[in-house]
matplotlib code that plots the C-alpha trace (Angstrom):
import matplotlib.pyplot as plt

x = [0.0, 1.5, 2.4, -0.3, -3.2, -1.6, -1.2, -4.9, -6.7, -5.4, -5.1, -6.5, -3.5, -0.9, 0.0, 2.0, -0.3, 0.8, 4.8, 4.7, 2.6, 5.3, 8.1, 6.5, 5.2, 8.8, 11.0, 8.9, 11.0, 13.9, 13.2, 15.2, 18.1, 19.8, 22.3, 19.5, 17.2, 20.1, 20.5, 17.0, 17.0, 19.9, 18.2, 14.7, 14.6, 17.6, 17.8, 17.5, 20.7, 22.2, 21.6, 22.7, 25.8, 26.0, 25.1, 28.4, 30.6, 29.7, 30.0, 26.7, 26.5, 22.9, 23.2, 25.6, 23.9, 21.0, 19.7, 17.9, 16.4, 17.2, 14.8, 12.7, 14.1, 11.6, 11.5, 14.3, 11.7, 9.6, 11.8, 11.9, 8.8, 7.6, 10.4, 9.1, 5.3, 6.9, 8.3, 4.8, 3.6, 6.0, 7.0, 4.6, 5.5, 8.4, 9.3, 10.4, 13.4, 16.2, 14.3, 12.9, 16.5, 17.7, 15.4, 15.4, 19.1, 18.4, 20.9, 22.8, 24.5, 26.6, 27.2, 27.8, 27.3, 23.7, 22.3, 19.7, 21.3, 18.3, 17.5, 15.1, 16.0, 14.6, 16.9, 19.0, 21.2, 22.7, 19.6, 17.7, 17.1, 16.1, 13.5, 12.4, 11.6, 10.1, 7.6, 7.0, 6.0, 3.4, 1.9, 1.0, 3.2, 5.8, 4.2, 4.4, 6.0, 8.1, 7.4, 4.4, 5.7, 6.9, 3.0, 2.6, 5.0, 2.2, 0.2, -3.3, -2.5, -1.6, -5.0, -6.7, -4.7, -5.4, -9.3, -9.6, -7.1, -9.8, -12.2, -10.5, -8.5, -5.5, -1.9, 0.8, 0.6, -2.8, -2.8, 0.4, -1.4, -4.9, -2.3, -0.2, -3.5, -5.6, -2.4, -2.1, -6.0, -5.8, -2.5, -4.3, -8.5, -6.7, -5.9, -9.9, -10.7, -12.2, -14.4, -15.8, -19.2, -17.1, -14.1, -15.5, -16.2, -12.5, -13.5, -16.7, -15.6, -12.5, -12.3, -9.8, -11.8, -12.1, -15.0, -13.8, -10.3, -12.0, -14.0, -11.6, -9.0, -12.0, -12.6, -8.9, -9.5, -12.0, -10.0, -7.0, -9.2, -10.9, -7.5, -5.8, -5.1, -1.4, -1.1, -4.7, -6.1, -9.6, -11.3, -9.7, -10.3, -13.9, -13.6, -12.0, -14.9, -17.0, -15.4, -15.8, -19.6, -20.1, -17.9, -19.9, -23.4, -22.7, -21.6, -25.4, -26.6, -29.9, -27.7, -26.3, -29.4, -30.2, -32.4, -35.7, -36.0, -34.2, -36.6, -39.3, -38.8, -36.9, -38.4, -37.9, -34.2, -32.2, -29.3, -26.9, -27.2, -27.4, -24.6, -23.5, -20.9, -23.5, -26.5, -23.2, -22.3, -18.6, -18.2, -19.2, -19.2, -22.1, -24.4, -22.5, -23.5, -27.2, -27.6, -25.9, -28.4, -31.2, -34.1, -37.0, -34.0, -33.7, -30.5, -29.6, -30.0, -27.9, -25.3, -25.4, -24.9, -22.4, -20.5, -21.3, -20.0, -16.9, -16.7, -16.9, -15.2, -12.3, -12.8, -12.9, -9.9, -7.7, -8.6, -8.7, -6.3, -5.9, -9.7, -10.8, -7.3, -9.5, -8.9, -12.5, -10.9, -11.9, -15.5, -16.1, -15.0, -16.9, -20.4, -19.4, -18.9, -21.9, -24.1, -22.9, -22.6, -24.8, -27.5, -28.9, -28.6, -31.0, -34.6, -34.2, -35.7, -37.8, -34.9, -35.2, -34.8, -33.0, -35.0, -35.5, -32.5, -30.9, -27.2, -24.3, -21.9, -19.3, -18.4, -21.1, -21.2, -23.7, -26.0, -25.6, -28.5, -29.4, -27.6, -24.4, -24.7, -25.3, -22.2, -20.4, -21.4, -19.8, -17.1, -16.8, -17.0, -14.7, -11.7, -13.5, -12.2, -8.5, -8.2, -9.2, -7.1, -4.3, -4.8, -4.6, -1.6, -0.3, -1.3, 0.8, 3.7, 3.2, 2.9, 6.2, 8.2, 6.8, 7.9, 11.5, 12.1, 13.7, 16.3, 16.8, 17.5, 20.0, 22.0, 22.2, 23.4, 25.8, 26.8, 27.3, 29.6, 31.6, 31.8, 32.6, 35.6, 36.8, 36.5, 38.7, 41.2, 41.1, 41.6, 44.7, 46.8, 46.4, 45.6, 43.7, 43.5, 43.6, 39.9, 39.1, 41.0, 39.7, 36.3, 37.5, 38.6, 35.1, 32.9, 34.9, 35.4, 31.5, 31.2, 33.5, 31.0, 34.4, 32.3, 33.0, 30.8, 32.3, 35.9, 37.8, 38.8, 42.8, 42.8, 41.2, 44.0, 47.2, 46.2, 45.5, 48.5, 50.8, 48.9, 49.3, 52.1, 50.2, 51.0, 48.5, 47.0, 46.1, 44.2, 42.4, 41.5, 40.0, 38.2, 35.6, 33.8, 31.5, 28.6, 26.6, 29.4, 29.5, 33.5, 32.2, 29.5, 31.8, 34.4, 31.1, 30.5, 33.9, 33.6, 30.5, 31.8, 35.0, 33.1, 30.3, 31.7, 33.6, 30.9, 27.9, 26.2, 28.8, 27.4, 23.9, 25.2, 27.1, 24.7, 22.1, 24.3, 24.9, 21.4]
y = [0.0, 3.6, 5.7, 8.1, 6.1, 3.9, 7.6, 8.9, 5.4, 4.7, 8.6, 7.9, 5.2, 8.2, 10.1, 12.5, 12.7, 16.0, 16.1, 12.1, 13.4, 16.5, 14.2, 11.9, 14.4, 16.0, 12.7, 12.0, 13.4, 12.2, 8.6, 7.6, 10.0, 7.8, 10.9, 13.2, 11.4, 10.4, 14.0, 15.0, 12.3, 13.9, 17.3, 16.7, 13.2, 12.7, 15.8, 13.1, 11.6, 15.0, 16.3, 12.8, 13.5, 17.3, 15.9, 13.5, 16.1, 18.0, 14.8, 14.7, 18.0, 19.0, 22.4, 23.6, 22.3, 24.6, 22.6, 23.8, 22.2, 23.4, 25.2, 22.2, 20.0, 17.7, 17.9, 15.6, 14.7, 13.2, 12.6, 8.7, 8.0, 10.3, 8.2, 5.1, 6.4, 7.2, 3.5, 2.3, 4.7, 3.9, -0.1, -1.6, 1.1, -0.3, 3.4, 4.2, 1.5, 4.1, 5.8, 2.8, 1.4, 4.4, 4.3, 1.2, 0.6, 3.9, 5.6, 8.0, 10.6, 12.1, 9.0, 4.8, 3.7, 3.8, 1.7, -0.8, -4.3, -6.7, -5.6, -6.0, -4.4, -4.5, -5.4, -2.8, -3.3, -1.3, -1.4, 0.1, 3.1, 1.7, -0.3, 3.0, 4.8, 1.6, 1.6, 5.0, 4.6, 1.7, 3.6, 6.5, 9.1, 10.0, 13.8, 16.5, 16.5, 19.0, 17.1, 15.8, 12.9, 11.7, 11.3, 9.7, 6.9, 5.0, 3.1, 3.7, 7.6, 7.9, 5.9, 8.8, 11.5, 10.1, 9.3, 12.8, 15.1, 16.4, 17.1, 19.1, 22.2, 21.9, 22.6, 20.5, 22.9, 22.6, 18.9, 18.7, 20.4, 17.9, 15.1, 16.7, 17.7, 14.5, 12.5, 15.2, 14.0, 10.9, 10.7, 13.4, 11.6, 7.9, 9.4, 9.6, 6.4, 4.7, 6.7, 6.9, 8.6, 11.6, 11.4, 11.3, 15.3, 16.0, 14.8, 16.2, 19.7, 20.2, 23.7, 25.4, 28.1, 26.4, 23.8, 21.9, 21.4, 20.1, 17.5, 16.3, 16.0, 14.2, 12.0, 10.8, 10.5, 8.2, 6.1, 6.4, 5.3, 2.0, 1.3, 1.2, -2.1, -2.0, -3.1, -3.0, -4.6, -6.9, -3.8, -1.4, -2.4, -2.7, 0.8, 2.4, 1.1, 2.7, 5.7, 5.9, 4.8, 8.1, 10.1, 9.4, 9.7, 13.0, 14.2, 14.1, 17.6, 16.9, 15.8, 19.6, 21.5, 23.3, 20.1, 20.1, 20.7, 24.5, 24.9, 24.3, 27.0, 29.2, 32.4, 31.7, 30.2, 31.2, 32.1, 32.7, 28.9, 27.3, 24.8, 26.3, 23.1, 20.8, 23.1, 23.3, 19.8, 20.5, 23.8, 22.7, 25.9, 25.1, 24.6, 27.9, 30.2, 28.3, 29.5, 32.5, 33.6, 31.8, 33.8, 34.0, 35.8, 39.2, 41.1, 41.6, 37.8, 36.9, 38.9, 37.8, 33.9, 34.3, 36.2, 33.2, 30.3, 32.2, 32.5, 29.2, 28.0, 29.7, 28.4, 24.8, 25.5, 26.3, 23.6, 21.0, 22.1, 18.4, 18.1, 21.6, 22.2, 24.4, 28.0, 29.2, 33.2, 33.7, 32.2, 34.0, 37.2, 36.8, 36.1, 39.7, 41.1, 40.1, 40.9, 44.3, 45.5, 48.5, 45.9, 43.8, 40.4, 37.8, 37.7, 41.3, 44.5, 43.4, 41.8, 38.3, 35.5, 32.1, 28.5, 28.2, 25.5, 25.5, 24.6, 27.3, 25.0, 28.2, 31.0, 33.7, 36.4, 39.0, 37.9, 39.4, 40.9, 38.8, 40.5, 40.3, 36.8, 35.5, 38.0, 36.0, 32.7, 33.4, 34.8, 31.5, 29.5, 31.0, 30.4, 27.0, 26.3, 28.1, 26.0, 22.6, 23.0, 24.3, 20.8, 18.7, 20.4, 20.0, 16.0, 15.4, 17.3, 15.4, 11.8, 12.8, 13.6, 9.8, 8.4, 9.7, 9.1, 6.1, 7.2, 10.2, 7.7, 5.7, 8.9, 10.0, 6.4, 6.7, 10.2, 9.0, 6.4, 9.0, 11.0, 7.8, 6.7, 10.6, 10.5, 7.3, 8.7, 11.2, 9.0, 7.5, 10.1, 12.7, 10.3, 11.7, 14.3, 13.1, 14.3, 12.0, 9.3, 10.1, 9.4, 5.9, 4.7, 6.1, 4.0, 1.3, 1.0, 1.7, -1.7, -3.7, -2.4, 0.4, 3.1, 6.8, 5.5, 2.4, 3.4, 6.5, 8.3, 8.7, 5.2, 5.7, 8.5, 6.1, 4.0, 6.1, 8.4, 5.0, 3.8, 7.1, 8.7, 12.0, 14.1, 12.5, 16.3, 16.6, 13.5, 14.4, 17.2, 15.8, 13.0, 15.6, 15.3, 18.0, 16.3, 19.4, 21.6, 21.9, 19.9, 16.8, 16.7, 17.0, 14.3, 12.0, 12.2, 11.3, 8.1, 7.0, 6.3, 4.6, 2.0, 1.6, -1.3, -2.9, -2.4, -0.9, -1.5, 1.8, 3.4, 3.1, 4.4, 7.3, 8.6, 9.0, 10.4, 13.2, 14.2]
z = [0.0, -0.7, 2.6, 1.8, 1.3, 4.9, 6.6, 5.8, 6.2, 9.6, 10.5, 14.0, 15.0, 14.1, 17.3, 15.3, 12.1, 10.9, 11.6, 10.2, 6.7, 6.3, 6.5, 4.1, 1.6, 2.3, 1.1, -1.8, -4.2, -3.0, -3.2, -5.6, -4.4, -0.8, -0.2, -0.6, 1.6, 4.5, 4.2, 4.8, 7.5, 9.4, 9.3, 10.3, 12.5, 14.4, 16.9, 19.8, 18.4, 18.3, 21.6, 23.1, 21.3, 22.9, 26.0, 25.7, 24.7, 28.2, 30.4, 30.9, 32.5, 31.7, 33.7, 31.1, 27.9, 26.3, 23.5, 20.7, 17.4, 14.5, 11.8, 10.6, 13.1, 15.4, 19.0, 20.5, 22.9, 20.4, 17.4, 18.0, 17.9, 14.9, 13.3, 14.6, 13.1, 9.4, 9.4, 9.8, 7.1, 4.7, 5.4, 2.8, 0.3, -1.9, -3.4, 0.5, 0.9, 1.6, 4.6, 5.6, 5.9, 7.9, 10.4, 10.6, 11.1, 13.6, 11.5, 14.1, 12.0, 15.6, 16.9, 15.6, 19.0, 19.0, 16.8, 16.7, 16.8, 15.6, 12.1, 9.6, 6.3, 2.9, 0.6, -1.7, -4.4, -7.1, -8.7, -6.4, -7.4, -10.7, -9.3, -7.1, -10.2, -12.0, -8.7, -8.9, -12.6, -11.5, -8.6, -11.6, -9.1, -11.9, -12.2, -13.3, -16.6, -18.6, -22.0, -23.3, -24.9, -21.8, -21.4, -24.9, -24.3, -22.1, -24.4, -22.8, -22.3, -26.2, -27.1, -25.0, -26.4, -30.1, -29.9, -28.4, -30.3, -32.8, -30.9, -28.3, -29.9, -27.5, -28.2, -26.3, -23.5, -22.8, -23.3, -20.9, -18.3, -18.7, -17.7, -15.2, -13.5, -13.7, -12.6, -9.4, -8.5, -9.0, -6.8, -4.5, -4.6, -4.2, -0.4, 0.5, -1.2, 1.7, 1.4, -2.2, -1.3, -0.3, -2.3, -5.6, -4.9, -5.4, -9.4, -9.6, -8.1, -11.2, -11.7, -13.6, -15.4, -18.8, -19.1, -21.9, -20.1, -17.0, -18.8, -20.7, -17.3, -15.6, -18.7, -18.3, -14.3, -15.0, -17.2, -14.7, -12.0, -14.1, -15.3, -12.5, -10.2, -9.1, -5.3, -4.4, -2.2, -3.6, -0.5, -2.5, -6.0, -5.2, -3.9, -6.5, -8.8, -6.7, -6.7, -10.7, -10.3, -7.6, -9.9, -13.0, -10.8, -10.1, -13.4, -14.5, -14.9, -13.5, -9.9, -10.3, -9.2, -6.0, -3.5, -3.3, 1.2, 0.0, -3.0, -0.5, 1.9, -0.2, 1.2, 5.1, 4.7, 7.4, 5.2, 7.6, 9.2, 6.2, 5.4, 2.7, 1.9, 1.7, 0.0, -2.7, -2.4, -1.4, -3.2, -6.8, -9.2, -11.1, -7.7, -6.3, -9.8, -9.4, -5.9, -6.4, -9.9, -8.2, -9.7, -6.3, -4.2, -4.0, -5.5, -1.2, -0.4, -3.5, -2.5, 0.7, -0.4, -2.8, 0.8, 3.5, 0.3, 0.0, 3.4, 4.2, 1.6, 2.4, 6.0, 4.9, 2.4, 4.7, 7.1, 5.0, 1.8, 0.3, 0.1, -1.4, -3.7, -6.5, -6.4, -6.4, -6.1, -10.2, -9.9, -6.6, -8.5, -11.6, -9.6, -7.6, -10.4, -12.2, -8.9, -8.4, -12.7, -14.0, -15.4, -12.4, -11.6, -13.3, -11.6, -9.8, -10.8, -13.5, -15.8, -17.3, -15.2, -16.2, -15.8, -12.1, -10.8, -14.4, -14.5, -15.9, -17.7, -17.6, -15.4, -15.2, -18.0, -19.3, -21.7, -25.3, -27.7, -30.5, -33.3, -31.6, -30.5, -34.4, -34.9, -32.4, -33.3, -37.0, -36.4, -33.7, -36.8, -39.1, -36.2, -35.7, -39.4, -39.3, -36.1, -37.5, -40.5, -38.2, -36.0, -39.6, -39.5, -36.4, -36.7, -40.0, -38.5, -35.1, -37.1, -38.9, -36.1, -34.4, -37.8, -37.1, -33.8, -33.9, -36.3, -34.0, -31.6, -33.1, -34.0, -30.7, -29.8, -32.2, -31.0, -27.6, -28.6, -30.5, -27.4, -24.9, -27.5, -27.4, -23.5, -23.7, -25.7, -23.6, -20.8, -22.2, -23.4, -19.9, -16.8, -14.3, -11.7, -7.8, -7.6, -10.2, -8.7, -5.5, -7.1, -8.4, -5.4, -3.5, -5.6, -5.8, -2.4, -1.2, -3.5, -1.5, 1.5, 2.6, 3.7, 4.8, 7.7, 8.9, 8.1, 9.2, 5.6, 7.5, 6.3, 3.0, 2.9, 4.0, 1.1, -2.0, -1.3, -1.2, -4.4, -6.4, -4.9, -4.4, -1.1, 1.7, 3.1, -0.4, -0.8, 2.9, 1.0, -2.2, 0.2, 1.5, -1.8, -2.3, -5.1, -5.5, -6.6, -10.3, -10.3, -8.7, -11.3, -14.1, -12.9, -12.1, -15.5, -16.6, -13.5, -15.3, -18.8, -17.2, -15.7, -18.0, -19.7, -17.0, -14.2, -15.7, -11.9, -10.7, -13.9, -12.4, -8.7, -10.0, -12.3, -9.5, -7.3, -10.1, -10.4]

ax = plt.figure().add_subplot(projection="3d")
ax.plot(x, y, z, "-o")
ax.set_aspect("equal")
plt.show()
């Protein structure tokens, strides 16, 4: 099961719900990274460890230690058992090995002698990382994308893509954005999916501004969510069905009207104690606009809705953020702005009033006469026509550049092998600097299990200065390896094509360690 859906299910089991789900949220990016995620362990989860360590350093002299965390830093009182609660998040979730590992192993940063001594670790191997990313593939959490065709690669998402590319005028941009945004629900709706009945809102309450960009990102939830299988439980995958039967259910426009116990007693509402996030079903635009241009109020009482729903929405917004994540800021303004214009709202003062209950399929906007909406509508479908022959354009030129991607492909194979035999002439003819050899020595070392943590780097130094001859303060030196500076990256290049051939799994290592 993934931490997050483990977290929210059992919420109640978590004594330390909210520093546990930061931490999580925190290392998800850095999954595939183990320095990057040992880093952020050290940090944020071992201020216990470190004040221990303090503690030792004074000879247990408490009177003349002041401890403090640092920034971001848990509570050394606490810090062992928020651990202890992101192990249990994260132990069935197969994208979390390194953390799992650390805390598991109790990974002191200040100090090797306390460690746990029975352990049970998952395994790692050079590959891990690898497999982190292939797991992070399958649990559909490899978002947001830069490129489009990263997208495309996935057979079913290029069958959506292709069955709906004439009908929806959308350039790469807008179709990036559909699948970056329907893959951010459905990582973000799969957290409330014990509870389908109120989940499914999260689908049914899309709003980006653009109608025809919302269905279509709900059309591809919908296939993401019947599609989708990978380490479910049968509880969950009959849930998840579910969840597509509510989602669909209430995408019927006749379920998007005001209910009938309002309609009853419209006239002696009590506004002000109305629940305005169920009356709006969890703050869905089209019930907000129908309440808010509901023709039997008066122009005050419309006013004062459209105030208490973005009152309370804002409320529950910031409450509850992963829930109600739509910025309603543009619909709330349009609906002022249509309530307090020069003409008055619909049903007040004598103007014409909508269909009782109807349904606004778009943000609210004046109506225009007659004359200039036949205007409209033609000039609408003379761009209709430049943009479908634009799109046959676009298609040929896109089915061109698919025909020739494999070529591109083996050119750039071929262009890398040019560049790897330069780099080994290279190699030959000038030898290489002590950083560089430093960096040989590291990696081969860390797979002969020699590690920076279980031996001192004085030894590591005795060794490389008798092997290369270089002066042994200057190999302390190079030792303290620095990966983010721009040097290290370079030479971690040149490390990865030197062992490509001869041990492809260093390859692997050093290239993650790059990014």
């Amino acid at each position: 099961m993934r931490a997050k859906e483990k977290l929210e299910f059992n919420k109640a089991e978590f004594e330390f719900y909210m520093l546990v789900k930061k931490s999580i949220y925190d290392l998800y990016p850095l999954r595939t990274n183990k320095r990057k995620t040992e880093e952020y362990c050290d940090n944020h989860l071992f201020a216990d460890a470190r004040c221990r360590e303090i503690f030792k350093i004074n000879n247990c002299n408490h009177e003349s230690v002041n401890f403090h965390e640092n920034d971001d830093e848990i509570d050394h009182l606490i810090s062992y058992r928020v651990r202890k609660e992101i192990q249990n998040a994260i132990c069935d979730d197969k994208t979390f090995i390194y953390a799992y590992n650390i805390i598991e192993r109790d990974h002191n940063p200040y100090n090797d002698v306390y460690k746990s001594k029975s352990l049970q670790l998952k395994p790692e191997t050079l590959t891990s990382a690898r497999e982190i990313e292939e797991e992070i593939s399958s649990y559909k959490e490899d978002y947001p994308k830069n490129n489009l065709s990263d997208y495309l690669i996935d057979e079913a998402n290029f069958k959506f893509y292709n069955e709906r590319f004439l009908n929806l005028m959308f350039d790469d941009e807008g179709w990036l954005f559909i699948f970056n945004k329907a893959y951010e629900i459905f990582d973000r709706i799969r957290t409330f999916a014990a509870n389908p009945s109120q989940a499914h809102h999260i689908a049914n309450n899309i709003y980006f501004g653009d109608k025809l960009m919302e269905d279509a990102i709900l059309d591809f939830l919908l296939l993401l969510i019947d599609n989708y299988s990978y380490d479910l439980t049968p509880e969950q995958v009959k849930k998840f069905r579910l969840l597509a039967f509510f989602i669909s259910k209430h995408r019927d426009p006749q379920t998007l009207t005001i209910e009938k116990k309002y309609l009853d007693r419209i006239h002696s509402l009590n506004l002000a104690k109305v629940d305005w996030m169920k009356a709006t079903r969890y703050f869905n635009v089209h019930l907000i606009s129908n309440w808010v241009t509901y023709s039997g109020l008066s122009y005050d009482q419309q006013l004062q809705i459209l105030n208490l729903i973005k009152g309370k929405y804002l409320t529950e917004n910031q409450r509850n953020p992963d829930f109600f994540c739509y910025d309603l800021s543009d619909c709330f303004s349009q609906l002022q702005q249509l309530l307090t214009s020069d003409e008055p709202p619909p049903g007040c003062n004598g103007s014409p009033a909508p269909s009782t209950n109807t349904i606004n399929p778009n943000p609210p906007q004046k109506q225009l006469p007659m004359v200039r909406m036949i205007e409209h509508l033609n000039t609408s479908l003379d761009e209709l026509k430049e943009q479908n022959d634009r799109l046959t354009r676009i298609i040929t030129q896109q089915n061109e550049e698919l025909r020739v991607l494999h070529e591109k492909h083996d050119e750039e194979t071929r262009n890398m092998m040019t560049v790897l035999n330069e780099h080994e002439e290279n190699y030959n003819s000038k030898g290489f600097t002590l950083a560089q050899m430093t960096l040989v020595f590291y990696y081969l070392f860390n797979e002969l299990g020699i590690t920076f943590d279980n031996t001192p780097k004085v030894k590591w130094a005795r060794f490389i200065q008798k092997v290369t001859g270089k002066h042994i303060q200057n190999v302390k030196t190079e030792l303290d390896i620095d990966f983010d500076s721009s040097k290290t990256k370079k030479n971690l290049r040149i490390m990865a094509d030197l062992f490509r051939e001869l041990l492809p799994q260093i390859t692997g290592i050093i290239e993650n360690d790059s990014k």
